[in-house]
C-alpha positions in Angstrom: 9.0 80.6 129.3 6.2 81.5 126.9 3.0 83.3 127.4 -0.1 81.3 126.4 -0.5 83.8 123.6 2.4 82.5 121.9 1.9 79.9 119.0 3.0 76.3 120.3 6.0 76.0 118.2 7.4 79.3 119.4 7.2 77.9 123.0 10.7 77.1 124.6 11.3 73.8 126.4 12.2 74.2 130.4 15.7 73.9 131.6 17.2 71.1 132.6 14.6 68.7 130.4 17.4 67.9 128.5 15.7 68.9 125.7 18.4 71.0 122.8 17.1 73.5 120.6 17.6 71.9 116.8 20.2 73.2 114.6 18.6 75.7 112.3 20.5 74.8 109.3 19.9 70.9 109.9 16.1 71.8 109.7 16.9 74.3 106.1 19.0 71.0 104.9 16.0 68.7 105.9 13.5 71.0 104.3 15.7 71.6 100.7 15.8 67.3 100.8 11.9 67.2 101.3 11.4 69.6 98.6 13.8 67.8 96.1 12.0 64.7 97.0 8.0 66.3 96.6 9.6 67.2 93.1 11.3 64.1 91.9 8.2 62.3 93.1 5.8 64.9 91.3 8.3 64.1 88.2 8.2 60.7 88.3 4.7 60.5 88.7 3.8 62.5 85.8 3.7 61.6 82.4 5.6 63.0 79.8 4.0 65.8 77.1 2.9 64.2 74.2 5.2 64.6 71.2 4.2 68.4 69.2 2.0 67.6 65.4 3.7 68.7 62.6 1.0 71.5 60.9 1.4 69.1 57.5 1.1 65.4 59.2 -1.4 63.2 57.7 -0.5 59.6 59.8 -4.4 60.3 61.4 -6.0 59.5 57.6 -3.2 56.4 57.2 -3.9 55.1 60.3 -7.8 55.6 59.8 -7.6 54.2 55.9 -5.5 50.9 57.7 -7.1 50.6 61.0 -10.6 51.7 61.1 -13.9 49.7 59.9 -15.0 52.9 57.6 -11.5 53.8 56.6 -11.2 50.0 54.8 -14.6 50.3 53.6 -13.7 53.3 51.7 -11.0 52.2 50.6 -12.1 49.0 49.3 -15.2 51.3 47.5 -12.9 53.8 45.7 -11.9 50.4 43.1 -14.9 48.3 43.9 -18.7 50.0 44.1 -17.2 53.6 43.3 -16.3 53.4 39.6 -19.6 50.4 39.5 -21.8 53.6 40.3 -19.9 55.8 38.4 -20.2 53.9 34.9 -23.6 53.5 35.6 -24.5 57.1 35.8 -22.3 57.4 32.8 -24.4 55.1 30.9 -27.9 56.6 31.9 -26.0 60.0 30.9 -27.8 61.5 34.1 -27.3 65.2 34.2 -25.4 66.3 37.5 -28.8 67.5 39.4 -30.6 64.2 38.8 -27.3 61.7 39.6 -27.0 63.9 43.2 -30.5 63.4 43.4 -30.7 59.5 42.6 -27.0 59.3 44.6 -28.6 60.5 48.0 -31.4 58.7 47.8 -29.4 55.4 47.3 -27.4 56.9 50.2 -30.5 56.9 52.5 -32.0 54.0 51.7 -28.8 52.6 52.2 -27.6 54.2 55.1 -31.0 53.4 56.9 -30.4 49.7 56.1 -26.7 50.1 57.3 -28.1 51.6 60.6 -30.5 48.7 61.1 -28.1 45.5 60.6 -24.4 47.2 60.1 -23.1 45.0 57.9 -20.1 45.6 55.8 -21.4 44.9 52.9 -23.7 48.2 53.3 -20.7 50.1 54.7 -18.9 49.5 51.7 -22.2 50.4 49.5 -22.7 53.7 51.6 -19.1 54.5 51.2 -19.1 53.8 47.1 -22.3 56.0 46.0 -20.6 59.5 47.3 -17.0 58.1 45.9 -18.4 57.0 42.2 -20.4 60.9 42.2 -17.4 62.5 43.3 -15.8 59.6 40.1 -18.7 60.9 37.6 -18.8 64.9 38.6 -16.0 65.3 36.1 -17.3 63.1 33.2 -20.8 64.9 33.5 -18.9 68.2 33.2 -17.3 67.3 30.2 -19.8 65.9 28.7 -22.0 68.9 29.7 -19.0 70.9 28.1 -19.2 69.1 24.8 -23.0 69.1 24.6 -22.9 72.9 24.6 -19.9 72.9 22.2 -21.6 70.6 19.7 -25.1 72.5 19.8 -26.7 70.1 21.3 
């Protein structure tokens, strides 16, 4: 027998109880097949890693030109309000300073308004006015460039 100072599971059964001791290498097998069951279950329940990002993929800016509300609206303003803008800062022949200036005040008026009824009419606007600056930032250079050539 046992002393009562020995843990239950180290207690021996009485003799004669018919009780047999178990097979210490049936309880190893039984305790390998719980473990390779915890881990197929722990496997199956887990979802695989995502697939690694190339450094150079650009899919995100596709997939946000084709699927998202401001993606379209730029889109739609780089051959629509974008070059509209840009020809007419071309024909005020705004120097760059004053077309930024008249450009972001356009864009907050604009962008206020968009903010109040978010339309896509105003998303397209606040998308064209920085698209036809970043359009007319090149012909204001050039013109700026010929200006000085000329003298004048």
């Amino acid at each position: 027998m046992s002393s009562s100072s020995d843990p239950w599971w180290a207690a021996q059964a009485p003799q004669g109880s018919g009780y047999q001791q178990p097979d210490d290498s049936a309880l190893a097998d039984a305790a390998a097949d719980m473990r390779a069951a915890a881990e197929y279950l722990r496997d199956a329940a887990t979802p695989p890693p995502p697939p690694k990002e190339g450094n150079w993929d650009f899919t995100w800016f596709t997939n946000w030109v084709r699927h998202s509300d401001n993606g379209i609206a730029c889109k739609r303003a780089m051959w629509s309000i974008g070059p509209a803008w840009a020809l007419f800062l071309t024909l005020q022949r705004f120097p760059i300073t004053t077309a930024f200036g008249i450009t972001f005040l356009a864009f907050a008026i604009v962008g206020g308004w968009h903010l109040r009824v978010e339309r896509k009419t105003t998303r397209l606007i606040t998308w064209g006015l920085p698209v036809g600056l970043l359009y007319y930032t090149p012909v204001a250079i050039v013109f700026g460039l010929a200006s000085f050539l000329v003298g004048g």
